[in-house]
N, C-alpha and C positions, 0 to 999 in steps of 0.2 A: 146738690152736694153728695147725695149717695151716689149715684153714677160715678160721680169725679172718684170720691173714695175707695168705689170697687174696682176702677181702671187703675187707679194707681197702685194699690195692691196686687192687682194682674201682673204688671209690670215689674213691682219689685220682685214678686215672686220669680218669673220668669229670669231678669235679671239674676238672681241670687241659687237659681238652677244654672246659668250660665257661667259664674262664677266658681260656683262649685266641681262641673267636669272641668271647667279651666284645669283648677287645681288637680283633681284627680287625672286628667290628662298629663300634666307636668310631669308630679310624681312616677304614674305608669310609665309613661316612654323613661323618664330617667332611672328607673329603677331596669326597664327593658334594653336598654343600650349598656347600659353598665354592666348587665350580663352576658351580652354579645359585643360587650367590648366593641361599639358600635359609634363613632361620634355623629351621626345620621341624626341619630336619635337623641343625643345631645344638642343638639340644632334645630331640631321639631319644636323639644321643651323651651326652650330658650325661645323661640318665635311665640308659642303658644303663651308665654308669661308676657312678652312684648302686646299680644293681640287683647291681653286678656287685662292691660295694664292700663293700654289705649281706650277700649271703652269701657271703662271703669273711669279715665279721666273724662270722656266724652259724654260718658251719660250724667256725668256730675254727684253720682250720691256721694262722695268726698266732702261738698260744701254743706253737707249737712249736720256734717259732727266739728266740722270746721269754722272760725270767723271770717267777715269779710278780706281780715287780715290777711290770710294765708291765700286768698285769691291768686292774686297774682303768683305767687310758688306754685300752685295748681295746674296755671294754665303753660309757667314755665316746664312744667313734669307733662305735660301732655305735649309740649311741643318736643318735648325728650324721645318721648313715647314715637310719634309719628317717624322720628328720626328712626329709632330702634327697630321697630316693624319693618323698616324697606331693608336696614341692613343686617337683621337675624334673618329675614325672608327670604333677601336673595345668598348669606351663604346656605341655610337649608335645601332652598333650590339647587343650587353650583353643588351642592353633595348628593343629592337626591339624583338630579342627570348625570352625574360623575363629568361634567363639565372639565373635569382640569386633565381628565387623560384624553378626551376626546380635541377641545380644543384650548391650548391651554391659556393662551391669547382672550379667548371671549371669559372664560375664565376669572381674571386678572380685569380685564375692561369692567364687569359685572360687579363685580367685587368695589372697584374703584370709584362706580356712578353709587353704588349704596353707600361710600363713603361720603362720596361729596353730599349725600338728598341727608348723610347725617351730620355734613360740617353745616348745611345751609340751616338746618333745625335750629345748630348750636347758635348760628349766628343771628335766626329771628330772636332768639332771647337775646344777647346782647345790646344788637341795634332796632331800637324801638321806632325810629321815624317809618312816618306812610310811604317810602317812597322808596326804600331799603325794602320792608316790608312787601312789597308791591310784587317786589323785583324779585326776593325772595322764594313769597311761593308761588309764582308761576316759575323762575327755574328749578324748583322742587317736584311740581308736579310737572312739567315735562319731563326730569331726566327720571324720575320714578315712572314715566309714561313708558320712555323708553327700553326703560328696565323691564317692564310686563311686556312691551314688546319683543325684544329679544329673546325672554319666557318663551314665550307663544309660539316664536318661531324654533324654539328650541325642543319644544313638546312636540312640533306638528313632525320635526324630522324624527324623534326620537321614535313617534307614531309608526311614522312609514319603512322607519328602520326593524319595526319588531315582526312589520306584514309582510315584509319582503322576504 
């Protein structure tokens, strides 16, 4: 029992430092783009509250001030969550590579696959069968797959564009 006691206070703690530069992360970049009049940095915060929202649903300390009641609203906010993450992430990303002067096409395509990874969120909560479900997040995490792909190859040129 002590062991268990002293991990799991490890944990909160840690957690609960993680939580905190969350927030102080938010507020600094939003307070740092509102002075450089920057929406970059409006789109950092905004992911960073999405990332910081998500495992704060996924670690669950939520159901501990909570009833079993509100369960299900929990896990419906964390499937919010998952939605919100690809699509604050990829526009931060699309402004971070200035993606829309470069190519405005991939752009638009980018933008439109984090819609969809967040219409498919909206629709695991609606439709509850296994088989919607099923269907659901694997086309979630492919087109989210795709979306880090496109990343990637979008970092690897931006690389060789800065050594050239």
């Amino acid at each position: 029992m002590p062991v268990f006691i002293q991990k799991s206070q490890q944990q909160n703690l840690i957690l609960g430092l993680f939580y905190g530069l969350c927030i102080t992360l938010i507020l600094y970049v939003l307070i740092m783009g509102s002075r450089l009049n920057d929406d970059t940095f409006k789109l950092y915060s905004l992911y960073i509250f999405c990332i910081g929202g998500f495992i704060l649903m996924q670690e669950g300390q939520l159901y501990l001030f909570l009833t079993s009641q509100h369960s299900s609203s929990l896990f419906n906010i964390y499937l919010l969550f998952i939605g919100l993450c690809v699509l604050s992430a990829t526009w931060f990303i699309c402004a971070l590579l200035q993606i829309k002067t470069s190519w405005p096409k991939v752009d638009t395509a980018l933008k439109c696959f984090a819609a969809v990874v967040m219409l498919f969120s909206v629709l695991q909560i609606l439709f509850k069968t296994p088989q919607v479900w099923a269907l659901l997040s694997k086309a979630t995490g492919y087109v989210t797959l795709c979306i880090v792909g496109c990343f990637f190859c979008a970092f690897c040129f931006a690389s060789t564009q800065r050594h050239s």
